[in-house]
C-alpha positions in Angstrom: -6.5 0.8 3.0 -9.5 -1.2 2.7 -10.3 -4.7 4.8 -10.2 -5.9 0.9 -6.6 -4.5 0.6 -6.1 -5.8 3.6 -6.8 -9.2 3.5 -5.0 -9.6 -0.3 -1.8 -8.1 1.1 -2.1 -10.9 4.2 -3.0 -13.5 1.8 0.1 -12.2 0.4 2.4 -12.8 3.0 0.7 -16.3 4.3 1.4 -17.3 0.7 5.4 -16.1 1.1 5.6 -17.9 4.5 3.9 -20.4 3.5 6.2 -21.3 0.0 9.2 -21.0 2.7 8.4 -23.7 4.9 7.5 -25.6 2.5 11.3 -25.4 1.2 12.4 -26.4 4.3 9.9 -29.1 5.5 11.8 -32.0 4.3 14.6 -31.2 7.3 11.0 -30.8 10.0 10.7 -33.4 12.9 7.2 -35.7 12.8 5.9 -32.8 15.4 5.9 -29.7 12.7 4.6 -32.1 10.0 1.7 -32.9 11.8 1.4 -29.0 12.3 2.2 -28.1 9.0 -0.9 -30.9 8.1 -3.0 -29.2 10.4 -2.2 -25.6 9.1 -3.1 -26.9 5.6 -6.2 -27.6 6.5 -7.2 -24.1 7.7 -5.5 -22.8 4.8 -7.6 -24.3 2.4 -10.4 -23.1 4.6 -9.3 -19.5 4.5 -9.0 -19.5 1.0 -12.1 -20.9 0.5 -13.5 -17.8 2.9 -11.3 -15.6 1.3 -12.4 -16.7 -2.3 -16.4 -15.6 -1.6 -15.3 -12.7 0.5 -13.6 -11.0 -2.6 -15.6 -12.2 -5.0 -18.7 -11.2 -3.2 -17.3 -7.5 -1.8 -20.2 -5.7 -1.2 -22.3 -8.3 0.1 -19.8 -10.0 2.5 -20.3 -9.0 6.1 -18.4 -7.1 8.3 -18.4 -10.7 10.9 -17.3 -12.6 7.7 -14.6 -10.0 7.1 -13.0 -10.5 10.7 -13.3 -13.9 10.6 -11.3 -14.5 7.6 -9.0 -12.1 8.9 -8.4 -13.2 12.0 -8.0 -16.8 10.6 -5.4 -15.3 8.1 -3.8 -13.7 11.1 -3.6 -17.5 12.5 -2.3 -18.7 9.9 0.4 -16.1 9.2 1.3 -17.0 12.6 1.3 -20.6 12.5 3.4 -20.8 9.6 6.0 -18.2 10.9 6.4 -21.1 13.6 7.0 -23.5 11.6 9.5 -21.2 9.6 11.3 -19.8 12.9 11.6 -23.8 14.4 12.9 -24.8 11.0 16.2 -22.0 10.9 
């Protein structure tokens, strides 16, 4: 699988995580809002990184590759927090 494959697929499942706590954010404390707010931010930013890495394939670098994968990989993580404090 390809870095490409690999980030879509991760954008993938920050997107289903993501949709999920949203659901359930009216029911969150003032503590995960303000980290929900905060994880919005850096996923508009890893979109944005995400956007010119795929659209720009061949000449993204490998060091903008791991960044935006390891940023998804934050992400994925910070929003299954949310979700997991939220059940």
């Amino acid at each position: 699988m390809s870095i490409q494959d690999d980030l879509k697929q991760l954008s993938e499942k920050i997107k289903q995580y993501r949709d999920e706590a949203r659901v359930q954010m009216h029911l969150a404390r003032e503590d995960v809002k303000d980290e929900w707010d905060d994880l919005e931010k850096d996923w508009d930013r890893f979109r944005g990184k995400l956007d010119g890495i795929l659209h720009d394939a061949d000449d993204a670098s490998k060091e903008a590759r791991q960044t935006a994968h390891k940023l998804g990989e934050d992400l994925k993580s910070g929003y299954q927090n949310i979700r997991n404090r939220l059940k």
